[in-house]
VOBA-276349 format. One record per residue (C-alpha): x, y, z. Coordinates in steps of 0.5 Angstrom, whole numbers, plus 500, padded with zeros to 3 digits. Layout:
# VOBA-276349
XYZ...
END
This chain:
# VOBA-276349
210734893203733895199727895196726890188729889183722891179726885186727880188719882181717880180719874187716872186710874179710870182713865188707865182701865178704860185705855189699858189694851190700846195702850198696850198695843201703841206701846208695843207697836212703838217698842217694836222700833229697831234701836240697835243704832241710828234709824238710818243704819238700816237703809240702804246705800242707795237710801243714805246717799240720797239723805245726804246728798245736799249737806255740806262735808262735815254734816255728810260724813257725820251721817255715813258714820253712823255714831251721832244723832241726827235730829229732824225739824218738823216746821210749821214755818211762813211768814204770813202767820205772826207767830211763826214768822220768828221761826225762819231762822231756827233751822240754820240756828238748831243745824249750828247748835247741832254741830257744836254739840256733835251731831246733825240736824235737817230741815225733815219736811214742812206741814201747812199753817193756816190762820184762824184769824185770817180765816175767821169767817170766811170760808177757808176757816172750813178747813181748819179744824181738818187741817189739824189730820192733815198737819199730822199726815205731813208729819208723817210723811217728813218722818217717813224717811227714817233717817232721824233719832230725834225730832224737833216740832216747830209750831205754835198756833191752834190746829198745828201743835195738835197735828204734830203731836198727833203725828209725832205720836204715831212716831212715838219710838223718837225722842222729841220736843216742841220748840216754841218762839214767843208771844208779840208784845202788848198791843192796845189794852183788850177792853179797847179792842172789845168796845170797839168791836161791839161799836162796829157790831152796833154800826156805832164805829167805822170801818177804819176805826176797827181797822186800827184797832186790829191792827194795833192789836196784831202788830208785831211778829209773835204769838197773838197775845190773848188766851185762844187756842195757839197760847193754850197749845204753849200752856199744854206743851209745858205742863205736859213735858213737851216745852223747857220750864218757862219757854211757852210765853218768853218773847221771840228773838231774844237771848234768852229765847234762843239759849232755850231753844239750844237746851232743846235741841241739846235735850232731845239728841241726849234723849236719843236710842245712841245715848243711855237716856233713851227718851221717846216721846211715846213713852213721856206722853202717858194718861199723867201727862194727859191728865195734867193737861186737862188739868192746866186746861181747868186751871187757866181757863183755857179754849174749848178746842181742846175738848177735841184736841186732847181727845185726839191727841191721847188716842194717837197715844192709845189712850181713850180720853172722854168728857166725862173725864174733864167733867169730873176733873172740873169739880176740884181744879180751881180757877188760878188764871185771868187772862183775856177773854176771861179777864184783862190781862195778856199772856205777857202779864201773865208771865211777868206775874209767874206764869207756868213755873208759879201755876205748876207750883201751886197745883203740885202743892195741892196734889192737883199735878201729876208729879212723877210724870216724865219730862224733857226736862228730866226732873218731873214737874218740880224742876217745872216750878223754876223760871228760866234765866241768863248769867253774866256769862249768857249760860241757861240756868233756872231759879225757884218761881217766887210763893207770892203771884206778882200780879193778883188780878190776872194770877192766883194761888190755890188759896184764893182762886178766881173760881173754886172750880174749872172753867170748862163742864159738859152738858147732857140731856135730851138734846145730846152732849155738849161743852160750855166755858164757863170762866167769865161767864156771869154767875147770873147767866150760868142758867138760861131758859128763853125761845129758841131763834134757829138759824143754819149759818152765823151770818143769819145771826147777824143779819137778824141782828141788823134787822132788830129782831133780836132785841129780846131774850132767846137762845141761838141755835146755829146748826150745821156747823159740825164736823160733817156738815161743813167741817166745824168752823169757829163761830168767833162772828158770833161773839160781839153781837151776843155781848151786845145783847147780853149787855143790853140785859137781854138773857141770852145762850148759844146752841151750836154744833160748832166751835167757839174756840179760845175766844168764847166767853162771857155769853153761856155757849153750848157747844160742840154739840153731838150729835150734830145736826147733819148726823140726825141729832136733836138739835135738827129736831128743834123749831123757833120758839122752843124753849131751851134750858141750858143749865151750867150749875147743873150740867144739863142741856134740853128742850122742854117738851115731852119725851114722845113729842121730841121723838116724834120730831123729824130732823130738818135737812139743809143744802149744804152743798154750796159749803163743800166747793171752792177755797179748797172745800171741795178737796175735804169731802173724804174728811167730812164723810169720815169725821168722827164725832166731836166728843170723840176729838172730830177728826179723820184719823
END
């Protein structure tokens, strides 16, 4: 193993210093846990009966003995969601690998699972992002019972992996893993989808053509297959310790699939207080472990959402995350993924080139990953540069992950990156903070300085587009769209129109209190933007016709005027009160009142 970066080694010991008290006091709180025994030794008759009452005879006699782990299933399960329809049969599986090793498991609460894609410009998407503190308050209420010495965390797609994590964090004394179902096979090749979706923006292609193009790209049960969110959640979870080596992209309801979920399962019970390897989560998420998610999150190009998510996931753990800290880990973490939108291929070709186990063996040979970090795996990163596979016999066992990346256009070794840099920077100036992704965005459009063209809802963009107004160069300022405001919904409606007009040769740039998500890509995007508008940022500042510069190379994000006359500005106001009733909006006003800002992770708690 290489020594470690002087950059990565920097960054964590910041990182430590600045979260040195919190820490502690999460540690301590955690540690205050009673493991003289299984958690349910302390309740009860009255208590224990009622936790057993429906298992069936050997499950309840197990329980009252109080010698053997009892495992929750935390599941984000329904059938509406592809990826998480496989999971319908993993309780009856994990309750059946339970009892051949021993021990019990029970179904501990289920936590809600909405669909961006479903959602995607519609209103309930003003619920997602808050859905992510709602998933770790139902967390915690099925955790509550303690009963459990262990948990399983079923979940893939983009608000719920952070919600139980977040919630498994505030549990931080369990022993605990994620447990991942796969990937849907390939569908139709991107760029088809792409061109047809910029045809239907330019009123060039039906509504049945776009019809059969979706659905031939979401078209089995599965993880939707392009880089978003829900697959950059299975990247974290493995490079940070959370998945088995190889598990994040390997295809539901296969044996392999399922013979890694039983080495799970077995993991997580061996790793509980009644065993000598005491494991709890709290303890194997550390400032390493946060850091080689940044770091994967640089190396793969992936989605901005984790720019809120990993804050607030490392504060659960007491650890203060920033964007700066991102930022500086930008400058020496190559670009080693092309995966769509940033490129081509799928998370299924990026697998069949070397996926997880070929980039962790390349950022560990470059001291770019912490290697000493705790995983369930038990070996440290090494063991993670290893692909799962079967014998003859159908037992788990792991092979070294070849030196040579099986597929160059979508995975690359650290000796020729795709980028010498990350794909995700900040940006400062007079307009506040922000993020932009720049992993596909053309070298020629790093750097945009155009008029502003100010709208209050992404359906103006469009509606602007139709009426040809946009046929020029100019930066879009979609504003309030933050957390506050509406609850910062993904902006994603954005996206094919801007491509078109980029295409065109139009210089064009997004500014925006919003999300972009996984999807934002080759059009420069500020976003995130904080303060956002509804909170008296200078972006409620700005008037059609303002130039904005938007600098990637420079990291830099203002408006070009005179400091006194951008002070002297009053920030418009907008009737937001339409947003905050019907599909459930009006159930969210104490989250929009207390949300926090987005570079400290936008949410509630």
């Amino acid at each position: 193993m290489s020594t470690l970066h002087p950059v990565v080694a920097e960054v964590t010991e910041r990182l430590r210093e600045r979260s040195r008290d919190t820490r502690a006091a999460y540690l301590k709180r955690i540690d205050a846990v009673d493991r003289g025994g299984p958690q349910r030794a302390h309740l009860s008759c009255g208590n224990l009966a009622h936790g057993f009452a429906a298992c069936g005879s050997d499950d309840k006699a197990a329980l009252r003995s109080g010698h053997r782990a009892n495992l929750a299933i935390v599941t984000a399960y329904n059938d509406m969601l592809s990826a998480h329809q496989p999971y319908e049969r993993y309780p009856a599986l994990i309750r059946q690998i339970a009892r051949d090793g021993g021990f019990t498991a029970q179904v501990a609460g289920g936590v809600p699972a909405m669909c961006d894609g479903v959602t995607q410009g519609q209103p309930g998407m003003q619920l997602s992002l808050f859905s992510r503190d709602l998933v770790a308050m139902a967390t915690a209420v099925a955790l509550s019972h303690d009963m459990f010495d262990g948990a399983l965390y079923l979940g893939i797609c983009d608000k719920i992996v952070p919600g139980l994590l977040i919630g498994a964090l505030s549990f931080g004394h369990l022993p605990g893993a994620f447990v991942p179902s796969g990937p849907m096979p390939s569908g139709i090749p991107n760029e088809q989808k792409s061109k047809v979706r910029q045809a239907w923006a330019e009123g060039k292609a039906s509504k049945d053509e776009l019809m059969e193009v979706e659905a031939a790209s979401y078209h089995a049960p599965g993880t939707c297959t392009f880089y978003g969110t829900a697959n950059s959640n299975q990247m974290l979870m493995e490079i940070m310790g959370l998945h088995l080596p190889g598990a994040s992209f390997e295809a539901p309801d296969t044996p392999l699939r399922d013979a890694l979920t039983a080495e799970t399962v077995r993991r997580v019970a061996g790793f509980s207080a009644l065993g000598g390897n005491y494991l709890p989560i709290g303890h194997l998420i550390d400032e390493r472990a946060i850091i080689n998610g940044v770091i994967g999150l640089h190396a793969t190009g992936g989605s901005t959402n984790h720019l809120l998510h990993l804050v607030a996931i490392a504060h659960a753990a007491g650890i203060q995350l920033r964007w700066d800290d991102f930022d500086a880990l930008s400058g020496v973490v190559p670009l080693l993924a092309r995966v769509y939108p940033n490129g081509y291929a799928d998370v299924n070709q990026f697998h069949q080139a070397g996926g997880m186990a070929f980039l962790i063996d390349q950022l560990l040979g470059a001291g770019l990953l912490h290697g000493d970090v705790k995983t369930i795996f038990g070996t440290g990163m090494a063991g993670y540069a290893q692909l799962p596979r079967l014998d003859d016999a159908g037992a788990l066992h792991w092979v070294p992950v070849p030196k040579q990346s099986g597929n160059r256009g979508v995975l690359r070794g650290v000796d020729e990156p795709f980028r010498a840099d990350g794909g995700l920077r900040m940006l400062t100036g007079n307009l506040g903070r922000a993020v932009i992704k720049v992993s596909s965005v053309p070298e020629d459009r790093l750097v945009i300085e155009a008029p502003a063209i100010v709208f209050h809802d992404q359906d103006e963009v469009a509606a602007a587009f139709k009426r040809g107004e946009l046929n020029r160069d100019f930066v879009a300022v979609v504003r309030f769209q933050g957390p506050q405001a509406n609850g910062m919904p993904e902006l994603h409606k954005l996206t094919p129109t801007l491509a078109l007009l980029q295409d065109r040769g139009h210089r064009i740039a997004l500014l925006t209190d919003g999300r972009m998500s996984g999807a934002s890509g080759r059009v420069p995007a500020a976003i995130h933007v904080t303060p956002e508008a509804v909170a008296g940022g200078a972006i409620g500042k700005l008037r059609n016709g303002d130039t904005i510069r938007l600098d990637a190379v420079n990291g830099r994000l203002d408006v070009l005027m005179e400091a006194h006359e951008l002070d002297a500005r009053l920030p418009v106001t907008a009737d937001l009160s339409a947003q905050h009733s019907g599909m459930g909006r009006e159930l969210f006003g104490l989250f929009r009142q207390a949300a926090a800002s987005a570079d400290l992770g936008a949410g509630v708690l």
